[in-house]
KOLTI-869065 format. One record per residue (C-alpha): x, y, z; residue in one letter. Coordinates in pm, whole numbers, plus 50000, padded with zeros to 5 digits. Each point is the difference from the previous one (the first is absolute). Layout:
KOLTI-869065
+-------+-------+-------+---------+
:     x :     y :     z : residuo :
+-------+-------+-------+---------+
:     X :     Y :     Z :       A :
...
+-------+-------+-------+---------+
This chain:
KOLTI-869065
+-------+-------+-------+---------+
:     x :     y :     z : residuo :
+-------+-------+-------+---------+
: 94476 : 46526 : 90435 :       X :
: 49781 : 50178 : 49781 :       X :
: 50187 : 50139 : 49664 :       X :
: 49897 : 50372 : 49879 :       X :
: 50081 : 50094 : 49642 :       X :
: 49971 : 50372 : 49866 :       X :
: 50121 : 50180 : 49745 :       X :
: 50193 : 50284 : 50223 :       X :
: 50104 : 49945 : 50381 :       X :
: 49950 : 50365 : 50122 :       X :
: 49995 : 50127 : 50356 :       X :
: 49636 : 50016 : 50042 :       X :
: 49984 : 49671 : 49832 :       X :
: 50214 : 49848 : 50279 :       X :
: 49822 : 50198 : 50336 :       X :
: 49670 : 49917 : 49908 :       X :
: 50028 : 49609 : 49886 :       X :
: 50200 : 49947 : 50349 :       X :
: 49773 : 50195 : 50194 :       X :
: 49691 : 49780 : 49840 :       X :
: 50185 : 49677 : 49994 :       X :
: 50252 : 50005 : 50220 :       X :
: 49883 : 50173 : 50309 :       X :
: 49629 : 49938 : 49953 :       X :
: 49957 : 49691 : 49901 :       X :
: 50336 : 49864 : 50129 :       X :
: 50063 : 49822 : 49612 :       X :
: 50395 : 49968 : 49887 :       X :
: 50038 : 50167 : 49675 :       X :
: 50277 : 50037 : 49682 :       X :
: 49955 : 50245 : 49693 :       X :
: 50130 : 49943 : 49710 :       X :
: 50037 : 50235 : 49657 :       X :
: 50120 : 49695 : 49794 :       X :
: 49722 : 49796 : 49775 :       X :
: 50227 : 49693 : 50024 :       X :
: 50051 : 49949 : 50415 :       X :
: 49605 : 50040 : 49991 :       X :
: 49924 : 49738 : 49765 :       X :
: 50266 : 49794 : 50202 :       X :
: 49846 : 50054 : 50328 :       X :
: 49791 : 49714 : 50076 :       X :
: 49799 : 50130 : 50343 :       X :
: 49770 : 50282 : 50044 :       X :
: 50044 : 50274 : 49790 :       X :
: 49775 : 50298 : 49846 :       X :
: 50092 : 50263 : 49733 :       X :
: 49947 : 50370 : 50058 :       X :
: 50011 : 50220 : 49720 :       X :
: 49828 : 50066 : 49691 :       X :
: 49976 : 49663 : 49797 :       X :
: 50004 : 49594 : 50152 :       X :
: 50284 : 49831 : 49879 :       X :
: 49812 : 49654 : 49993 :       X :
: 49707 : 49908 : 50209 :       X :
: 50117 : 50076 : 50295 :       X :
: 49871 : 50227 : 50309 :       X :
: 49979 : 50288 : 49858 :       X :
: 49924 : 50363 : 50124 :       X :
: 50013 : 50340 : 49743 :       X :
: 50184 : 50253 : 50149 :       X :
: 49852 : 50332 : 50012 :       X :
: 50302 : 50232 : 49919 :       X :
: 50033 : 50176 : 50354 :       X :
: 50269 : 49785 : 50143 :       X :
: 50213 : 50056 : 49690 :       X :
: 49964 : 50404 : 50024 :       X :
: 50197 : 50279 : 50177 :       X :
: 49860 : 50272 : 50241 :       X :
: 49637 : 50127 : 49983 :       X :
: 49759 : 49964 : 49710 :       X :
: 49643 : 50078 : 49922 :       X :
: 49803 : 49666 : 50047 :       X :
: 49668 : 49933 : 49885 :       X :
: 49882 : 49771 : 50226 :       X :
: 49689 : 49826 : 50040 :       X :
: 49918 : 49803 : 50321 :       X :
: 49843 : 49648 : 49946 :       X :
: 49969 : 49736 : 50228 :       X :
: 50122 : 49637 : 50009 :       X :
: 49740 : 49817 : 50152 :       X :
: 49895 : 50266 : 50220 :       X :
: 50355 : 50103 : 50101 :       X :
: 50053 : 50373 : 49874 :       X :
: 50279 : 49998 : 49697 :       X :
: 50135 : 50200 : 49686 :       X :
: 50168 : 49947 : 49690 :       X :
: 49826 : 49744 : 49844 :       X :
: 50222 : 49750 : 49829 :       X :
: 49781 : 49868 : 49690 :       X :
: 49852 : 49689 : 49878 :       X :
: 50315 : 49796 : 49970 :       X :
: 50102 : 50060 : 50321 :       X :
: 49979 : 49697 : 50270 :       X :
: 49895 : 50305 : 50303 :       X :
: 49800 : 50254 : 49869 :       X :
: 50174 : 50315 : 50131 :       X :
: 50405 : 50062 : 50036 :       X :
: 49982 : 49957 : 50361 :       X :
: 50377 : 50085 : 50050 :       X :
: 49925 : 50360 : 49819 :       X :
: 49666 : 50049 : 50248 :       X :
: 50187 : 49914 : 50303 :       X :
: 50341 : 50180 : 49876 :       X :
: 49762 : 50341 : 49958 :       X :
: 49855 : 49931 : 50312 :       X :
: 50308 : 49930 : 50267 :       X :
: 50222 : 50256 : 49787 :       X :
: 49709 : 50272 : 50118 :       X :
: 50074 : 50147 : 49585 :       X :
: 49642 : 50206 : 50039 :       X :
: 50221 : 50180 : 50288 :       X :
: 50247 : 50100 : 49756 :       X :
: 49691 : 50173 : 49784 :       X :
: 49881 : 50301 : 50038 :       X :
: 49785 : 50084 : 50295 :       X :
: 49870 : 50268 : 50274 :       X :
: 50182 : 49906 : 50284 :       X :
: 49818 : 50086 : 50407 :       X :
: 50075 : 50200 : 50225 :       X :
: 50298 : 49821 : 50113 :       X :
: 50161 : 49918 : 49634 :       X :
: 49812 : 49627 : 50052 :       X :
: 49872 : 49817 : 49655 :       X :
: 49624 : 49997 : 50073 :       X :
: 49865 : 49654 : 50012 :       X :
: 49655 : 50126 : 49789 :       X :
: 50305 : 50052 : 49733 :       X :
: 50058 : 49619 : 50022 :       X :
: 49894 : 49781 : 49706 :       X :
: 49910 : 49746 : 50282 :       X :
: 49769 : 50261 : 50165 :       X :
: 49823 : 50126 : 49684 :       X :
: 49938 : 49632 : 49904 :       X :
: 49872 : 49841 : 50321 :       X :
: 50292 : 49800 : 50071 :       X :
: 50265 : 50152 : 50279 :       X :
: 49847 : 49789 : 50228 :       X :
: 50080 : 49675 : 49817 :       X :
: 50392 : 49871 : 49987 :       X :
: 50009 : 49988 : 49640 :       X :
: 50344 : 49909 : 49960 :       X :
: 49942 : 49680 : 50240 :       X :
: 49700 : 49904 : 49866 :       X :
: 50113 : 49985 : 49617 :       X :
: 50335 : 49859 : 50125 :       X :
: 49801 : 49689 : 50130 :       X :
: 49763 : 50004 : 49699 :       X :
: 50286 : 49985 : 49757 :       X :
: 50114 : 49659 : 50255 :       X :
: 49698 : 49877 : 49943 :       X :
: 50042 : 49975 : 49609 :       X :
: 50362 : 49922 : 50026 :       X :
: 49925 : 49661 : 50208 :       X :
: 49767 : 49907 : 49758 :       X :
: 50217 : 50031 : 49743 :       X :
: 50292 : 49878 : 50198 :       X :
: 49857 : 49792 : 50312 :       X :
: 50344 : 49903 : 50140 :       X :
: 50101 : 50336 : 50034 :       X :
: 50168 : 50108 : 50333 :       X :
: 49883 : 50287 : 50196 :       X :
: 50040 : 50125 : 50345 :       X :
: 49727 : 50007 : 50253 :       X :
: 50009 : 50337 : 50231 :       X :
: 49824 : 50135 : 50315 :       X :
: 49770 : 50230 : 50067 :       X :
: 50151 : 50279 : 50226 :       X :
: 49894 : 50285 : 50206 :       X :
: 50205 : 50277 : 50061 :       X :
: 49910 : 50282 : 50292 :       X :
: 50127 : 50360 : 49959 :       X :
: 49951 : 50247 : 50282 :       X :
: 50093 : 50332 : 49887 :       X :
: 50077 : 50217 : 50255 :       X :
: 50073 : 50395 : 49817 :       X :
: 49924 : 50101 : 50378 :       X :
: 50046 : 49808 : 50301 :       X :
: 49780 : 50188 : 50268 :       X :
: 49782 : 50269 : 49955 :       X :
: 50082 : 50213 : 50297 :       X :
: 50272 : 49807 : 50202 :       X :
: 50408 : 50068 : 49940 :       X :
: 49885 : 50291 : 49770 :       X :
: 50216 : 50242 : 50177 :       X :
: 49963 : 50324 : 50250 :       X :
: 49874 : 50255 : 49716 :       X :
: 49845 : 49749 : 49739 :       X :
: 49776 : 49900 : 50317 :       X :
: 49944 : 50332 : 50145 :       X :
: 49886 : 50097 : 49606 :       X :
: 49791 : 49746 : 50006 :       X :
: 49816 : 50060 : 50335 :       X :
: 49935 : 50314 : 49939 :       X :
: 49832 : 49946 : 49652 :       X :
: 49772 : 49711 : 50144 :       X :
: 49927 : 50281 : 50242 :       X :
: 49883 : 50264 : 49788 :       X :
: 49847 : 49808 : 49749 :       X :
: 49795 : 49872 : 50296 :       X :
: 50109 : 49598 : 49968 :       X :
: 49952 : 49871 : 50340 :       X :
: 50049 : 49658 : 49957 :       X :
: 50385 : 50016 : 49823 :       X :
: 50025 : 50182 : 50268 :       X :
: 49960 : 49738 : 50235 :       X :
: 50185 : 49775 : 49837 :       X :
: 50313 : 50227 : 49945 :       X :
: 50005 : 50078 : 50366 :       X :
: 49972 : 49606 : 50035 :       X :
: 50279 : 49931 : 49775 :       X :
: 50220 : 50207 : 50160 :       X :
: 49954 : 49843 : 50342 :       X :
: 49998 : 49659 : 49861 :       X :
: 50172 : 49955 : 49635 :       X :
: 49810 : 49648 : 49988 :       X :
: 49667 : 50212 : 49982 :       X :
: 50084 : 50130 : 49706 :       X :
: 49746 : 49885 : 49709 :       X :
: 50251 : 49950 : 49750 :       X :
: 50193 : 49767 : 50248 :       X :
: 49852 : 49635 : 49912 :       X :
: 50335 : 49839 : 49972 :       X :
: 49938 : 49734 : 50253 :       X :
: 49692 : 49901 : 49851 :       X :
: 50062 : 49981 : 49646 :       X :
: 50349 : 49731 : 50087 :       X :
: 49755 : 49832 : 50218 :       X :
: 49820 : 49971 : 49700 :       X :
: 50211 : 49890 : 49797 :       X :
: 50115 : 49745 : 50262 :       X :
: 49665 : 49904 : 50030 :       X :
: 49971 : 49916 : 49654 :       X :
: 50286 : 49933 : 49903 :       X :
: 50057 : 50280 : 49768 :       X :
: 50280 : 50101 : 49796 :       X :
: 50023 : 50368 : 50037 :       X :
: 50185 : 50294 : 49948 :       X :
: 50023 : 50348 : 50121 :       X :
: 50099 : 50283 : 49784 :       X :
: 50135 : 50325 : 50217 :       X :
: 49994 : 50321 : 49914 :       X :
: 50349 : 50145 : 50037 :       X :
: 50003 : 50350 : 49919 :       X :
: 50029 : 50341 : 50117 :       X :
: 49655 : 50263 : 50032 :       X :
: 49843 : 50107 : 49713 :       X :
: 49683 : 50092 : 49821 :       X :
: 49921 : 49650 : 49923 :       X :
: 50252 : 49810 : 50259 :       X :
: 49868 : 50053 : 50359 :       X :
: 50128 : 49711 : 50186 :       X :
: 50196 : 49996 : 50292 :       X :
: 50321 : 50129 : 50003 :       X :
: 50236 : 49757 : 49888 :       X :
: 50243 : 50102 : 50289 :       X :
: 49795 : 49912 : 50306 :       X :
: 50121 : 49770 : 50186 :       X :
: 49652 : 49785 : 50017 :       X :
: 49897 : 50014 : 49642 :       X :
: 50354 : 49808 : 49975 :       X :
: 49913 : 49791 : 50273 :       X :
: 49698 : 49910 : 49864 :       X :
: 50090 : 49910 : 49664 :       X :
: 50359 : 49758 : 50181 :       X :
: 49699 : 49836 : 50231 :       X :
: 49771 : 49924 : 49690 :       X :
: 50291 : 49901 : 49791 :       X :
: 50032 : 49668 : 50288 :       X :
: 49638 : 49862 : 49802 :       X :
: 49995 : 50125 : 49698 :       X :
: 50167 : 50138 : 49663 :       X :
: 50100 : 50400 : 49972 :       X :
: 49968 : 50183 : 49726 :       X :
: 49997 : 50350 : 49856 :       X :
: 49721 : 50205 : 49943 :       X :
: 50162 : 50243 : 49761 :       X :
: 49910 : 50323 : 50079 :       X :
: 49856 : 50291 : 49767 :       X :
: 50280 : 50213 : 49981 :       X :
: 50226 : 49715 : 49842 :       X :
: 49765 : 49900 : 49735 :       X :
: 50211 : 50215 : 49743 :       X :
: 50327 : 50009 : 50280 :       X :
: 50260 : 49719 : 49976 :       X :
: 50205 : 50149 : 50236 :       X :
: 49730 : 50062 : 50275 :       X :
: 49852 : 49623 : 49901 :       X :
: 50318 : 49826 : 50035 :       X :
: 50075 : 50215 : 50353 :       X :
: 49632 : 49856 : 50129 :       X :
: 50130 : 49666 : 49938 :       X :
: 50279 : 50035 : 50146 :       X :
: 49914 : 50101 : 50317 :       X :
: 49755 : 49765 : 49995 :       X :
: 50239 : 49744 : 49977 :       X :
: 50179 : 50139 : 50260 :       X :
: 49748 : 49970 : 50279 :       X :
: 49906 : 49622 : 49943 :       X :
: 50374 : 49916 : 49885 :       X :
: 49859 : 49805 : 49717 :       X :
: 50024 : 50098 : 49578 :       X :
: 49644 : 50178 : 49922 :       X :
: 49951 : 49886 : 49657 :       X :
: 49633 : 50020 : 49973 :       X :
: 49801 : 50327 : 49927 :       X :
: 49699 : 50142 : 49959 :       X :
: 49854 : 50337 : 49885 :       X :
: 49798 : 50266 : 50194 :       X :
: 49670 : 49972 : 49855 :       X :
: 50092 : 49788 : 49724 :       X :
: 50181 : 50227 : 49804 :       X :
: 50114 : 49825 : 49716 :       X :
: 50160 : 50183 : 49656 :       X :
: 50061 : 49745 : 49776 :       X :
: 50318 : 49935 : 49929 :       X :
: 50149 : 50268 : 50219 :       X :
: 49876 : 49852 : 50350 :       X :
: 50199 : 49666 : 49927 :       X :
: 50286 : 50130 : 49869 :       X :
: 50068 : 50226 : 50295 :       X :
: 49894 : 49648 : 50215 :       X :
: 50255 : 49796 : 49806 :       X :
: 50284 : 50284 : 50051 :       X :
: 49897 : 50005 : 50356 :       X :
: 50092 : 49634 : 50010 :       X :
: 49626 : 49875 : 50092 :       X :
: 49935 : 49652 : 49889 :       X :
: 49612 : 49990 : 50050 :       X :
: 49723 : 50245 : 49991 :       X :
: 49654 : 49949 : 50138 :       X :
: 49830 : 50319 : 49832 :       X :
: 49867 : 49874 : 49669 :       X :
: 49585 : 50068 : 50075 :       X :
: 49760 : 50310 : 50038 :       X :
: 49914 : 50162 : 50330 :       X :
: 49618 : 50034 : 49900 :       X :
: 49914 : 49708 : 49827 :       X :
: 50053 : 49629 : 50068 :       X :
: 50169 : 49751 : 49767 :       X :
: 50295 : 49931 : 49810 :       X :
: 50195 : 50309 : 49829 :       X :
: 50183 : 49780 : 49771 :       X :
: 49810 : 49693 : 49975 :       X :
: 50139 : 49763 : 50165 :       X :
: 50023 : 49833 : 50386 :       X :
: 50348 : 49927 : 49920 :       X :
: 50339 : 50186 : 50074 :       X :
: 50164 : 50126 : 49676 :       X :
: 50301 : 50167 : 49884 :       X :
: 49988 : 50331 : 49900 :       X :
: 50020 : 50091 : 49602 :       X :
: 50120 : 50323 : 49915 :       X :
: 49876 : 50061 : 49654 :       X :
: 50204 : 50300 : 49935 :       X :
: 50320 : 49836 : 50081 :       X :
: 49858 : 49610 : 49850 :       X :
: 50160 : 49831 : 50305 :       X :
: 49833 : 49827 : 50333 :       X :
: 50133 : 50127 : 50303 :       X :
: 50153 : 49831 : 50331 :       X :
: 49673 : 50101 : 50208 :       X :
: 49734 : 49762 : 50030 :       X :
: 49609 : 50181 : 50074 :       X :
: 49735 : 49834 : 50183 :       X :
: 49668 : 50139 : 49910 :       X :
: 49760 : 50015 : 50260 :       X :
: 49583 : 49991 : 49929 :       X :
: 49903 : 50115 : 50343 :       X :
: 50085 : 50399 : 50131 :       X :
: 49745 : 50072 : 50318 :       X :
: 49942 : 50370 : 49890 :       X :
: 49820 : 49877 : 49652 :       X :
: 49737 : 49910 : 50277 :       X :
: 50019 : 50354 : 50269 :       X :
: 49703 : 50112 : 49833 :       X :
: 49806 : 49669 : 50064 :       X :
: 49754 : 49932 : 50313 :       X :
: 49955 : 49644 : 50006 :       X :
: 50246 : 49752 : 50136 :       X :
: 49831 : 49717 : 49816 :       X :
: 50025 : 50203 : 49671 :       X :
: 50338 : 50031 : 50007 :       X :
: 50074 : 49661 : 50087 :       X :
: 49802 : 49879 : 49732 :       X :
: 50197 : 50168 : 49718 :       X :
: 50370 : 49880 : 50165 :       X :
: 49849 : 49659 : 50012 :       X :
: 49932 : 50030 : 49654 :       X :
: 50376 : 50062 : 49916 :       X :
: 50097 : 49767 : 50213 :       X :
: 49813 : 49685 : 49869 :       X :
: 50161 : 50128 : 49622 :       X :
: 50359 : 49993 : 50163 :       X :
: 49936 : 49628 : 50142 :       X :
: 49859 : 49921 : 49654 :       X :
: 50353 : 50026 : 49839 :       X :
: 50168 : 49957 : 50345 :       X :
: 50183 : 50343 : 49991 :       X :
: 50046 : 50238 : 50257 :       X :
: 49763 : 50223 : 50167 :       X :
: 50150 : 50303 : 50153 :       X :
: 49805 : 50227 : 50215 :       X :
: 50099 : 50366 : 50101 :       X :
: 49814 : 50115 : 50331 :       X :
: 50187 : 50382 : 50186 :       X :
: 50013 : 50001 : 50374 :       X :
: 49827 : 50312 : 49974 :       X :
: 49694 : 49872 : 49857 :       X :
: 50010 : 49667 : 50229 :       X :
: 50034 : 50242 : 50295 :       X :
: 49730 : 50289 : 49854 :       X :
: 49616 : 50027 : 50133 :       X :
: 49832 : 49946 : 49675 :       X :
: 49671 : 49838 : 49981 :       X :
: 50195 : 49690 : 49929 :       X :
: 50170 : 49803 : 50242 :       X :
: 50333 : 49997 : 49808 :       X :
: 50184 : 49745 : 50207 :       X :
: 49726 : 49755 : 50032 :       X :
: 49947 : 50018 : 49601 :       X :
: 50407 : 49969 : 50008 :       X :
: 49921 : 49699 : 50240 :       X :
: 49757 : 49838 : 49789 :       X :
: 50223 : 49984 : 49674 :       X :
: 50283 : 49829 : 50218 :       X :
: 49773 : 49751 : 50043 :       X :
: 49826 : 49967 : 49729 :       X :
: 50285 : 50015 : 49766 :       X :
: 50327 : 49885 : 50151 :       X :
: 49997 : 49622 : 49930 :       X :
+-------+-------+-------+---------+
């Protein structure tokens, strides 16, 4: 049992010692505000606030965790041995940065809260990221300093108990559209034919007319082959479906055919549904919860995990409308375009609203890996190369890796051969 003393137990206080501690690093903990059941306490304990009350452990606060809202923080990255990390703590400190403050700023995503230019799709860019500006989204900061801070707390302390976790990998198919031309309907077909037609496309041609004969032609239709997969290497996965009506940005199968429902009941038997959210109900409760519901409805389960078309995420709005919604986890905390870890970490967190200074029942797991940060890219081995890097960081602090790879991209004729890459990171990175 490791003892905590501070001078003020706030909320942020609480989230982000548990989160380091607790969840991380798997160490029991107690705070304490009172001087005299700290002196008492006669195994592990460390001060965090301004002054040490003896010679104890002792780590200077910086004052973020005692604050409300949004401020304007001069910060200053460093590095702790190599591991990317702000505000320093001073000479008298036993760690030379306030750790829980870095990591706090980091999982909390407070530079989302600042002001920035926002894309096309309302997105927070990730060359607005700290972590991107200062070389280090592709490290999981919050993991890495969580173990480094072990480190100096079993020297101090060598009996100290700790948990020993795993190393996971987690599979996400997102499938925003199930088949390119099959189940598409009598007019959204024909409108498609003829536009391959006259803009002179003969091979979608082909493979419309092939799709239509035979659904299982369809390019988009790898569903066999990714569970056998995942059988194959034993692979926890889970497919997120679009369930949505057409629009500008939604263009998925109607979610009233018959075989799009079929479909989803049939891959349901191997593996976990769960909603794509689509683009209309990023600012729609109603339309999000409806999507969920139906959802439910065809694999006569509770859908309570979610993600976001194209990774719309606006801080805290997105998880509020998530928690109303009654989701319980959320796999969209990364960036489309680049690879590595939004928020820091390899580790599922609680969300912090700022604004409201409470953490919220809906747990995120941030994933490093999205396959369109590498549509632009040629070389299989390239690409590979980069993902392995991420990978060997997340078996470093055995986290979890989570990958996100589209059916459409898995089924496309790109220069890359998308489902033997897709292959080739089951096998490499499964175990």
């Amino acid at each position: 049992m490791l003892l905590v003393y501070t001078h003020k137990i706030t909320p942020r206080f609480s989230y982000i010692m548990k989160q380091i501690l607790v969840r991380i690093l798997g160490i029991e903990i107690l705070f304490t505000t009172k001087v005299e059941d700290f002196i008492k306490h006669n195994g592990p304990k460390i001060t965090y606030t301004k002054q040490p009350l003896q010679n104890e452990f002792f780590i200077r606060s910086n004052d973020l965790l005692f604050e409300k809202g949004i401020n304007d923080l001069q910060i200053n990255v460093g590095a702790w041995d190599g591991i990317p990390c702000f505000f320093a703590a001073g000479e008298r400190s036993n760690i030379p940065y306030d750790i829980f403050s870095t990591c706090f700023y980091l999982l909390s995503r407070y530079e989302e809260y600042l002001p920035h230019v926002k894309d096309v799709h309302g997105r927070f860019p990730p060359t607005e990221s700290m972590a991107y500006k200062n070389n280090f989204l592709k490290l999981p900061v919050v993991d890495l300093l969580a173990f480094k801070f072990l480190d100096a707390l079993k020297q101090r302390f060598p009996d100290l108990g700790h948990g020993k976790r795993e190393y996971k990998y987690t599979s996400i198919i997102d499938v925003t559209t199930s088949h390119s031309y099959a189940h598409r309907g009598f007019l959204r077909g024909g409108a498609g034919f003829f536009l391959d037609l006259f803009t002179l496309k003969p091979k979608r041609l082909v493979e419309r007319v092939k799709s239509w004969i035979d659904p299982t032609s369809d390019p988009y239709d790898n569903f066999a082959q990714l569970i056998e997969l995942h059988k194959k290497y034993h692979i926890d996965s889970m497919f997120f479906f679009q369930f949505a009506d057409y629009s500008t940005f939604d263009k998925n199968v109607s979610p009233h055919s018959n075989r799009f429902r079929f479909l989803i009941k049939s891959i349901a038997d191997y593996s976990t549904i769960a909603l794509a959210a689509s683009y209309s109900s990023f600012s729609n409760i109603g339309l999000l919860k409806n999507e969920k519901k139906q959802l439910s409805n065809v694999v006569h389960r509770p859908i309570e995990i979610s993600r976001m078309r194209y990774n719309r995420v606006d801080v805290p709005e997105t998880y509020r409308n998530l928690v109303e919604a009654e989701f319980t986890d959320d796999y969209t905390m990364g960036y489309t375009h680049e690879i590595g870890f939004r928020a820091g970490t390899c580790t599922p967190f609680y969300f912090y609203d700022i604004n409201l200074e409470i953490q919220h029942p809906i747990r995120l797991h941030p994933f490093a890996v999205h396959d369109y940060a590498f549509s632009n890219h040629e070389g299989k081995e390239e690409i590979l190369a980069q993902i392995e890097r991420l990978y060997a960081e997340v078996r470093g602090v055995n986290g979890e890796l989570v990958t996100i790879f589209s059916n459409e991209l898995l089924g496309g004729t790109q220069q890359v051969n998308w489902i033997e890459l897709y292959e080739s990171v089951l096998r490499g990175f499964h175990v």
